[in-house]
C-alpha positions as CSV (number, residue, x, y, z in Angstrom):
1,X,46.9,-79.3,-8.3
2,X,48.6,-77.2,-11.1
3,X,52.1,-77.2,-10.4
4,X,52.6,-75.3,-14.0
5,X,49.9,-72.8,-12.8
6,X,51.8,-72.2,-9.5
7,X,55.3,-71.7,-11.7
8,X,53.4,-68.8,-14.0
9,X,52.8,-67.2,-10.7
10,X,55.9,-67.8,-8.7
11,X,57.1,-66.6,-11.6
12,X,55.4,-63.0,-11.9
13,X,55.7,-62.5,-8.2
14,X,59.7,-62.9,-8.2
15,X,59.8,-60.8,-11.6
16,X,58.1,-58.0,-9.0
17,X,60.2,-58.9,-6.3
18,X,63.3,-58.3,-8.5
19,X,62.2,-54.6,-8.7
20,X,63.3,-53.9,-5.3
21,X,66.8,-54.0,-5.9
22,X,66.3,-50.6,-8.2
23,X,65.9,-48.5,-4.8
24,X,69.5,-49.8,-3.5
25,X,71.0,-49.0,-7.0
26,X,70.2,-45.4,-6.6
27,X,71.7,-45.3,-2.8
28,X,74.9,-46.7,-4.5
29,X,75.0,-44.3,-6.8
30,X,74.4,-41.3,-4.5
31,X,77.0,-42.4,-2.0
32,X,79.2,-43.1,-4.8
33,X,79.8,-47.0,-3.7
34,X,81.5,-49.4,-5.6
35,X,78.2,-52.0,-5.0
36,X,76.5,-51.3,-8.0
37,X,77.1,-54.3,-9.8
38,X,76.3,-56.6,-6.6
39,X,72.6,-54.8,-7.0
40,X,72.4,-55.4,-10.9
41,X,73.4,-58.9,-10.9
42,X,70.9,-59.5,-8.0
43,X,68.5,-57.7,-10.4
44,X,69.1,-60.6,-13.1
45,X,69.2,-63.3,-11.3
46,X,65.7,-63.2,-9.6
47,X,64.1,-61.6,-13.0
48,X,65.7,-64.2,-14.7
49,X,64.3,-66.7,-12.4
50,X,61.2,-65.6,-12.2
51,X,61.0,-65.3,-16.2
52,X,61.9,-69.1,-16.7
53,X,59.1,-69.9,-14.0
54,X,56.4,-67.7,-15.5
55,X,57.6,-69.1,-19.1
56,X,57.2,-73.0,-18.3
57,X,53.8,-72.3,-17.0
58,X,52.3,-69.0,-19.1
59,X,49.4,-71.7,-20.7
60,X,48.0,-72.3,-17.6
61,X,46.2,-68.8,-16.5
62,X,42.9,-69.8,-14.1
63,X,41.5,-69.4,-10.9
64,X,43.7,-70.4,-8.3
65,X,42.7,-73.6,-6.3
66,X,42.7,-73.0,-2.1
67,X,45.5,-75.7,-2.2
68,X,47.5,-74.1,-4.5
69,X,47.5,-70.6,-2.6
70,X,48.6,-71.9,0.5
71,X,51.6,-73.9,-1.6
72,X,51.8,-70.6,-3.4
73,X,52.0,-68.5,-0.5
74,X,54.9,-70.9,1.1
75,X,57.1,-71.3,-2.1
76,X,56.9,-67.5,-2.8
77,X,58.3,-66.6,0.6
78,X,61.1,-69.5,0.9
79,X,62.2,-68.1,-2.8
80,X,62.0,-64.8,-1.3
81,X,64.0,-65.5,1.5
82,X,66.5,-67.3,-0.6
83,X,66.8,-64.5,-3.5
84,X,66.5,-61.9,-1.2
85,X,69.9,-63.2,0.4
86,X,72.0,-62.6,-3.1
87,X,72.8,-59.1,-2.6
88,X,74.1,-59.8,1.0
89,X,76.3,-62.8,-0.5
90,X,77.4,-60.4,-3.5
91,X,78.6,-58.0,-1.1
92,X,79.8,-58.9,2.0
93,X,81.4,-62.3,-0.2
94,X,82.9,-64.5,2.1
95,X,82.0,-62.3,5.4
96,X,78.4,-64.6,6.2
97,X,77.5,-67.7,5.9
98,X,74.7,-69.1,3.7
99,X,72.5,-69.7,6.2
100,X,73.6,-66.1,7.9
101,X,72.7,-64.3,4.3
102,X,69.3,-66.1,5.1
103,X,68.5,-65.4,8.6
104,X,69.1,-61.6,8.2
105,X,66.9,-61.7,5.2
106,X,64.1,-64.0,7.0
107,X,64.4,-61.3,9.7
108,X,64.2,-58.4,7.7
109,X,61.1,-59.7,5.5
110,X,59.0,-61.4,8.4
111,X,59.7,-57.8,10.4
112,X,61.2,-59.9,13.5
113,X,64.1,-57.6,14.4
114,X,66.4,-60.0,15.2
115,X,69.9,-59.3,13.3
116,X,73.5,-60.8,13.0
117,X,75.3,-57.3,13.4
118,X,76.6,-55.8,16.1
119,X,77.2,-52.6,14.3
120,X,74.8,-52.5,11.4
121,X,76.2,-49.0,10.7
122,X,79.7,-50.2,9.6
123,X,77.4,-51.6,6.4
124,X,77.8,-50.1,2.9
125,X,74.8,-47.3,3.0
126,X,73.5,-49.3,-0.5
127,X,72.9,-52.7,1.5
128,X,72.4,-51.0,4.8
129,X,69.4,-49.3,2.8
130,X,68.4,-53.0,1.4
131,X,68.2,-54.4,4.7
132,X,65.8,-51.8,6.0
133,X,63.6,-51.7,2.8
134,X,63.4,-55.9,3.5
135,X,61.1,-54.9,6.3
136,X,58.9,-52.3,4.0
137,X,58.3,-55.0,1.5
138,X,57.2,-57.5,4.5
139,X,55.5,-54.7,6.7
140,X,51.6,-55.6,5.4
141,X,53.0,-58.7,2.9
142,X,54.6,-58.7,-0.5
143,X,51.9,-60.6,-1.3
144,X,48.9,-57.8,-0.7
145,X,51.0,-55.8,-3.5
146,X,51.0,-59.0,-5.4
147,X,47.4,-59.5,-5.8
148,X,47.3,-55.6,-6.4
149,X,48.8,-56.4,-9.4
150,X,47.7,-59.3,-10.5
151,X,44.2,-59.0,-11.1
152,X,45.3,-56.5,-14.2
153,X,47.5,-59.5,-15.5
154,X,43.8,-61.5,-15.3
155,X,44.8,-63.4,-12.7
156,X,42.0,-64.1,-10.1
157,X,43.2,-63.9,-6.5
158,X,40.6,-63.7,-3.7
159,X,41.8,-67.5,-2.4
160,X,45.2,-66.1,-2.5
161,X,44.2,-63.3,-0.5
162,X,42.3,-65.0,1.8
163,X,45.1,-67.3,2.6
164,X,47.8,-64.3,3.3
165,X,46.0,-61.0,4.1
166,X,45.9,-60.4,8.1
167,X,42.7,-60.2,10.3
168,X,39.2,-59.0,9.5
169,X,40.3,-58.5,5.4
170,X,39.5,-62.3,5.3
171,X,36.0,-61.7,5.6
172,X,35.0,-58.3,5.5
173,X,35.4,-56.5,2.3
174,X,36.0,-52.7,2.8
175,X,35.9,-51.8,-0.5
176,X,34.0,-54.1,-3.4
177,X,36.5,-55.3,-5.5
178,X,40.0,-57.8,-3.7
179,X,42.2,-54.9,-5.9
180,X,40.6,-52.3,-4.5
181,X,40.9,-53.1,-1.1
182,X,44.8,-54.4,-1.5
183,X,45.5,-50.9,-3.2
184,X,43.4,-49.7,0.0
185,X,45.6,-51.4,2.2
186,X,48.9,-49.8,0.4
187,X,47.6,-46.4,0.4
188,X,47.2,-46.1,4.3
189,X,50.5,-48.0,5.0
190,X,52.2,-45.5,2.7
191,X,50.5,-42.6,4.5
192,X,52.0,-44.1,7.5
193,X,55.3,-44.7,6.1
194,X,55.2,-40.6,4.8
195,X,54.2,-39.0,8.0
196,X,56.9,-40.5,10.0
197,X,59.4,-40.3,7.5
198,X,58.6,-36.1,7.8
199,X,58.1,-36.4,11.9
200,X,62.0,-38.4,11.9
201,X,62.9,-35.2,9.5
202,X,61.6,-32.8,11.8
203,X,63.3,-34.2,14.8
204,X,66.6,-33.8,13.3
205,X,67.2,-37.1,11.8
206,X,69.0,-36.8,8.4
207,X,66.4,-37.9,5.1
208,X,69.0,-41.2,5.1
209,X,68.8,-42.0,8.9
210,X,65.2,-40.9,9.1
211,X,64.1,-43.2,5.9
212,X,66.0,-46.1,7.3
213,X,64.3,-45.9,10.6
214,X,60.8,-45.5,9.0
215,X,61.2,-48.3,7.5
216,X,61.5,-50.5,10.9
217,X,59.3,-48.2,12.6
218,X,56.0,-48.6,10.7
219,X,56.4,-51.8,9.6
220,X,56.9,-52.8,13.2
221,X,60.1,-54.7,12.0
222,X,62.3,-53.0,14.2
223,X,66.0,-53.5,12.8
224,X,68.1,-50.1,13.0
225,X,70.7,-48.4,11.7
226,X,72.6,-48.6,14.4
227,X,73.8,-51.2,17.3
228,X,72.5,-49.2,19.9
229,X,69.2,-48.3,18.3
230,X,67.1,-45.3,18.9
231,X,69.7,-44.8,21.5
232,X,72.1,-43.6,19.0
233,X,70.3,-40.3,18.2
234,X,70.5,-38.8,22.0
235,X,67.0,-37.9,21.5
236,X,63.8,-37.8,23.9
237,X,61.1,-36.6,21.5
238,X,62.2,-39.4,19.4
239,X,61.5,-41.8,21.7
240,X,58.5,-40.6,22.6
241,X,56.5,-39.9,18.6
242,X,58.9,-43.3,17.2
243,X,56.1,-45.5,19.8
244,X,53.2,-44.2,18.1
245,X,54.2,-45.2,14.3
246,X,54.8,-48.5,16.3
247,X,51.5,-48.2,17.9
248,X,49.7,-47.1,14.4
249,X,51.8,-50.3,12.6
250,X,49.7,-53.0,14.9
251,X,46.6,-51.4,15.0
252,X,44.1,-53.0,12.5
253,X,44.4,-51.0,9.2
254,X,40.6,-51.9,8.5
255,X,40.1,-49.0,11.2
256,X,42.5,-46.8,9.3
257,X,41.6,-47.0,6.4
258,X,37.7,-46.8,7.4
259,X,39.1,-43.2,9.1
260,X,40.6,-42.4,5.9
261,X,37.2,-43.2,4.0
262,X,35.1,-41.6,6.2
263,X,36.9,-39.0,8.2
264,X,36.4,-39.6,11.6
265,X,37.9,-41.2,14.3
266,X,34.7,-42.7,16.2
267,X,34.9,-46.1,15.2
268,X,38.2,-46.8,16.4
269,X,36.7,-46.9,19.9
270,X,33.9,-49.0,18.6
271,X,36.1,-51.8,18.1
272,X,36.6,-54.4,21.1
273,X,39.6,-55.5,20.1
274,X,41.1,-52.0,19.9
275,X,39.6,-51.0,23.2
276,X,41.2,-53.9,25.1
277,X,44.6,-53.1,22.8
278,X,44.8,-49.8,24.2
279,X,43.7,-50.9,27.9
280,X,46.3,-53.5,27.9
281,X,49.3,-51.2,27.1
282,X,48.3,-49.0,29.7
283,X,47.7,-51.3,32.4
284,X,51.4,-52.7,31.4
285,X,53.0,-49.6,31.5
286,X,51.4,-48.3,34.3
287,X,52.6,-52.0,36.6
288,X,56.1,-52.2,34.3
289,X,56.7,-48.4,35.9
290,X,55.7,-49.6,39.5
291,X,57.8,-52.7,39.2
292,X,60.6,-50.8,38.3
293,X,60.2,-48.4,41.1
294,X,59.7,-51.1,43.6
295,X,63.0,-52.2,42.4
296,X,65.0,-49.0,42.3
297,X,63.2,-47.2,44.8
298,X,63.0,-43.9,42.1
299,X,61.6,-43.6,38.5
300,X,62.4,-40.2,36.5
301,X,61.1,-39.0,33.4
302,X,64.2,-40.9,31.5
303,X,63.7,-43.9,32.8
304,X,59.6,-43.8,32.3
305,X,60.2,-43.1,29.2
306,X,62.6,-46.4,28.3
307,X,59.5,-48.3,29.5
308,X,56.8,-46.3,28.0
309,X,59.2,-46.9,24.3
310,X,59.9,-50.8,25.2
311,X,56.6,-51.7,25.9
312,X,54.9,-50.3,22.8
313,X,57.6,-51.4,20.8
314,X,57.3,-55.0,22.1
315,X,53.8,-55.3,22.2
316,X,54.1,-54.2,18.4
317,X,56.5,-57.0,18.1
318,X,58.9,-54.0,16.6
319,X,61.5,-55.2,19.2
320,X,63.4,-51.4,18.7
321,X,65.6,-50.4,21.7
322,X,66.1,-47.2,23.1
323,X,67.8,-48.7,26.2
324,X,69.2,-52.0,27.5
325,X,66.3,-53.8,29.4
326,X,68.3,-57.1,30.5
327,X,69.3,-55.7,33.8
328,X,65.3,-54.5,34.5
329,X,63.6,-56.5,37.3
330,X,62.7,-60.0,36.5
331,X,59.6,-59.4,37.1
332,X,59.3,-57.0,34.2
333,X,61.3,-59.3,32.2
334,X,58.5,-61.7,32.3
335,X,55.7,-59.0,31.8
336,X,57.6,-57.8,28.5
337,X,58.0,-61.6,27.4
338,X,54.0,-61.7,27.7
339,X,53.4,-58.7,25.6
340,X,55.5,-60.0,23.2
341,X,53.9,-63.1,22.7
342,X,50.2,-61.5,23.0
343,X,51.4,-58.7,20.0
344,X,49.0,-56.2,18.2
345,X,45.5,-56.1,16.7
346,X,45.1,-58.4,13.8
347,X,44.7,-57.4,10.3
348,X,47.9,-55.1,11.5
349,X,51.9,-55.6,11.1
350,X,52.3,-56.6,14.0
351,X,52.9,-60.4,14.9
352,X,52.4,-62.3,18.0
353,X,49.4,-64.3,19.1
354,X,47.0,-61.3,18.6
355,X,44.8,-59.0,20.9
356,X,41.9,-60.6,19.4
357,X,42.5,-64.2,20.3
358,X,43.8,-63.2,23.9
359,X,40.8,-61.2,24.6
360,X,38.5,-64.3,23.3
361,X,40.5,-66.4,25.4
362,X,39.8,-64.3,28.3
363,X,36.1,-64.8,27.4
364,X,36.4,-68.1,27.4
365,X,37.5,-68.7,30.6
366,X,35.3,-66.1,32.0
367,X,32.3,-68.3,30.9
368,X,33.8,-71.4,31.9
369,X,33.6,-70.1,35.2
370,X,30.5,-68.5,35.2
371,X,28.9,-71.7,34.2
372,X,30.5,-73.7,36.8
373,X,28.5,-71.2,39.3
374,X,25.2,-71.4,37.2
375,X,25.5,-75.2,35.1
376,X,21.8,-74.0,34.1
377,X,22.3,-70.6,32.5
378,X,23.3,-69.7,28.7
379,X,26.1,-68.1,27.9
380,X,27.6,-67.0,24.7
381,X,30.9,-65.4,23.9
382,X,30.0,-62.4,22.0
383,X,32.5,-59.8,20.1
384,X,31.0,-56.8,18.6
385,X,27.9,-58.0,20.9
386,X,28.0,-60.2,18.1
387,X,27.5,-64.2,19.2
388,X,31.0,-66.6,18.1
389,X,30.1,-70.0,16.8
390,X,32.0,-72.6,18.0
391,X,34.3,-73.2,14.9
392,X,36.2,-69.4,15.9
393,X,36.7,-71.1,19.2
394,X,37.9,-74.0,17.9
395,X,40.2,-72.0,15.5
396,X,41.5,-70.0,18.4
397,X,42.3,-72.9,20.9
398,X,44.2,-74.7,17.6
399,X,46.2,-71.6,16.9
400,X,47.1,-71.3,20.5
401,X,47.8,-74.8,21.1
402,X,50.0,-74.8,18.2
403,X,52.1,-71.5,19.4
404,X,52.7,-73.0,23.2
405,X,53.6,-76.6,21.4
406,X,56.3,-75.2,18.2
407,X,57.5,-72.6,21.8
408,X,58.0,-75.9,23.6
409,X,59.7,-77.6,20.5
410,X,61.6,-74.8,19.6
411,X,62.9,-74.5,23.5
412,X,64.1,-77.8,23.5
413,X,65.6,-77.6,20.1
414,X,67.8,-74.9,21.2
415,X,68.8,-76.0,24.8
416,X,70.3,-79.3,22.8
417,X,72.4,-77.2,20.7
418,X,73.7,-75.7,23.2
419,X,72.3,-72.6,24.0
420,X,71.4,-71.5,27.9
421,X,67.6,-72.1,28.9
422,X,67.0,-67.7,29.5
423,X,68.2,-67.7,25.4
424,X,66.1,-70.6,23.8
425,X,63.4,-69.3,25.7
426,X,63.7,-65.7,24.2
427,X,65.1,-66.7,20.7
428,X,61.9,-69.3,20.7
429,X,59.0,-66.4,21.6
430,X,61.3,-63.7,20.0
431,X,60.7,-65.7,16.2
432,X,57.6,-67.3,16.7
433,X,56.1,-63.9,17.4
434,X,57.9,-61.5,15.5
435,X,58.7,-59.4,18.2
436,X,62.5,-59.1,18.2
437,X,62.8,-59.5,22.0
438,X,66.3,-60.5,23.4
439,X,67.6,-61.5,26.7
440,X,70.5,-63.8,28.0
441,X,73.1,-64.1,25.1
442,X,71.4,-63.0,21.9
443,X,70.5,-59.4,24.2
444,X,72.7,-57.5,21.3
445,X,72.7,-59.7,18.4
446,X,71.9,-63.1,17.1
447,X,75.9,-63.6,15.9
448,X,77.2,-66.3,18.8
449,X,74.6,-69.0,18.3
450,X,75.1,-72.0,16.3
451,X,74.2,-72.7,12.4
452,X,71.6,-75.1,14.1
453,X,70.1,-72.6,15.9
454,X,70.0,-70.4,13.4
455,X,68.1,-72.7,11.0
456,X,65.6,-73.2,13.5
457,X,65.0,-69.6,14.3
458,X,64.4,-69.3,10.6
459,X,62.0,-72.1,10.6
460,X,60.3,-70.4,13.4
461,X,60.5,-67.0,12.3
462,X,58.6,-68.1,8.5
463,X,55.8,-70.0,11.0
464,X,55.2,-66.7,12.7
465,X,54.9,-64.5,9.8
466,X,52.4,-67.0,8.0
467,X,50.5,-67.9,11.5
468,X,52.1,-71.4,11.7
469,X,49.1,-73.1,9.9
470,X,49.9,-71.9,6.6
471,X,53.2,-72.8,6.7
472,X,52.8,-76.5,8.1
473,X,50.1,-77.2,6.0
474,X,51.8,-77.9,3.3
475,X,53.1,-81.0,5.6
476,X,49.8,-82.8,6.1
477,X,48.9,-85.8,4.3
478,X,45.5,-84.2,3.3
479,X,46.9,-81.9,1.4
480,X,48.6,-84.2,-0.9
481,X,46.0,-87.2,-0.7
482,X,44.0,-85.3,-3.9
């Protein structure tokens, strides 16, 4: 392992990453706040950084190693997390915490949703703007930009790739080149980004308000503007398109980008995984609405409409609010804690456990029993009527196991620092999945709970972003052994 050769590009990826504190400059200067310097200084440090790291190890330009991506991978977003803090600590001074500067920027980059402030909107517009644009950056990865980019530097990354890019990109290549397909990827989220960026506009959201929101919408991070949310904007329309950016965020964008490619829509439905996706919201809504009901004995148009918007913005793991849920049957509780953790389609935004690996579990089981019934008969778990081997299964069951064990560690972490079981239990699914969700004492905001718990939600919230394997990895004996 090369650690010069993972410098040179640590060092090129922060010297990109320091680019995103131009967009905040301009904010400043357009709402004529006295932040500028906060976002300049930013601007040197991480260039600056990132130029020392690329200098130390500009002689060693090769193919990356699978080792070194996954080390590379896991530095780039600590550093990110870390950097990405300054302008919060440059502005706010002695108003957070270092670990707080972290945790919002952990939250905004890993598009979790979860944030420190009660009213976000009392922010200086410059770093309320940063904050949003944190989820942008992490909405499909800084990293699918990076290897955008660094092919024309004549820098190979397909390993790289492999190790970060979400879903089916792994091992089907839409397009023939790794550049090609990242710029791919790029071109459909920013299609996204546009159209509900001009559907926000239309609906009487101002370009600042309606950015901003875009932002957490698409990316399926799901930190507002405001404390209240969507709520904020007294509008139903809104919260009836803002779900289907949500939606469009967690659905594989292999599919959109194929319907980009080839004009037409058919194949979306030719996907399993997308089938099930769509079944499984409807089936939620449709129980969600009867549990309610059975609770309140009435269910108008308003109130179908806070779960129709909760629902798809928690099964996107956007977490975005358009109404307090905490007083909503338990029983819908529970239901919304298990979208959460099953999430979107993979090779999307979204986070969670996936719709693919919960439909393959389903699969599973169903042949489990159907061999129990018939020991004699053979039975293979097919997707795409296409048969699994037993390493996906094995993959699947690790991934799994590894979620409900770091749930069960995290829950315990949390209880012994203090925090009610109804809270760890949310915090805990909330950051391993992405989704934002909150219940019990973190229901507004994240503020109360200890350092401790803080540092473990960040820990948790970094698993879930890299699917927990790539993270922890790095902490095998293996790894190191060669």
């Amino acid at each position: 392992m090369s650690f010069k050769h993972i410098s040179y590009l640590l060092g090129i990826m922060l010297m990109f990453f320091s680019l995103s504190m131009l967009p905040p400059m301009l904010i400043n200067y357009i709402f004529q706040e006295p932040y500028l310097l906060d976002f300049i200084y930013s601007f040197l440090i991480i260039h600056f950084s990132g130029f020392t790291l690329w200098l130390w190890g500009r002689n060693y330009q090769q193919e990356i190693q699978t080792s070194e991506g996954f080390l590379l991978i896991v530095l780039f977003w600590i550093l990110i997390c870390i950097y990405g803090s300054i302008p919060f600590a440059l502005s706010l001074k002695n108003n957070l915490s270092m670990i707080e500067m972290i945790f919002e920027t952990v939250s905004g980059l890993t598009t979790t949703g979860v944030t420190l402030f009660n009213e976000p909107q009392l922010l200086p517009k410059s770093l309320l703007y940063y904050r949003q644009q944190l989820q942008f950056l992490g909405g499909m990865s800084i990293v699918v930009l990076t290897v955008a980019i660094m092919p024309l530097l004549g820098i190979g990354g397909t390993k790289l790739y492999r190790t970060e890019t979400p879903g089916s990109f792994k091992d089907n290549k839409y397009t023939p080149r790794i550049t090609s397909t990242a710029k791919a990827l790029w071109t459909v989220y920013l299609i996204l980004v546009l159209c509900c960026f001009i559907s926000f506009l239309l609906l009487g959201l101002d370009w600042f308000d309606a950015i901003g929101e875009t932002f957490g919408t698409v990316s399926t991070g799901g930190l507002s503007l405001h404390g209240d949310g969507f709520a904020h904007y007294h509008n139903p329309t809104l919260e009836w398109i803002a779900p289907l950016f949500m939606l469009s965020g967690s659905i594989n964008f292999g599919l959109h980008f194929l319907a980009l490619k080839k004009r037409k829509l058919s194949h979306y439905w030719k996907e399993e995984e997308f089938r099930y996706f769509i079944k499984f919201i409807t089936i939620s809504i449709f129980i969600g609405s009867i549990l309610f009901f059975l609770k309140n004995h009435q269910l108008n148009a308003k109130e179908f409409r806070h779960i129709y918007f909760t629902i798809i913005s928690l099964v996107s793991s956007s977490g975005s609010a358009c109404a307090s849920y905490s007083e909503w049957p338990l029983p819908l509780l529970i239901i919304l804690l298990i979208i959460s953790i099953v999430g979107g389609c993979h090779g999307s935004t979204s986070g969670g456990i996936k719709m693919i690996r919960t439909l393959l579990l389903g699969k599973f089981y169903h042949r489990e029993i159907r061999l129990l019934l018939h020991p004699q008969a053979v039975s293979l778990i097919k997707y795409n009527q296409k048969p699994l081997s037993n390493d996906i299964l094995l993959s699947l069951f690790a991934f799994i196991s590894a979620f409900i064990f770091l749930v069960i560690i995290s829950v315990f972490l949390l209880t012994v620092l203090g925090n009610d079981l109804i809270t760890s239990i949310t915090m805990s699914v909330a950051s391993l999945s992405n989704s934002g969700m909150g219940l019990g004492s973190v229901s507004n905001s994240y503020a109360e709970i200890s350092a401790g718990s803080k540092m473990i939600i960040i820990i948790a919230m970094l698993a879930g972003r890299l699917e927990i394997f790539s993270l922890f990895i790095i902490f095998s004996w293996q790894f190191w052994k060669n």
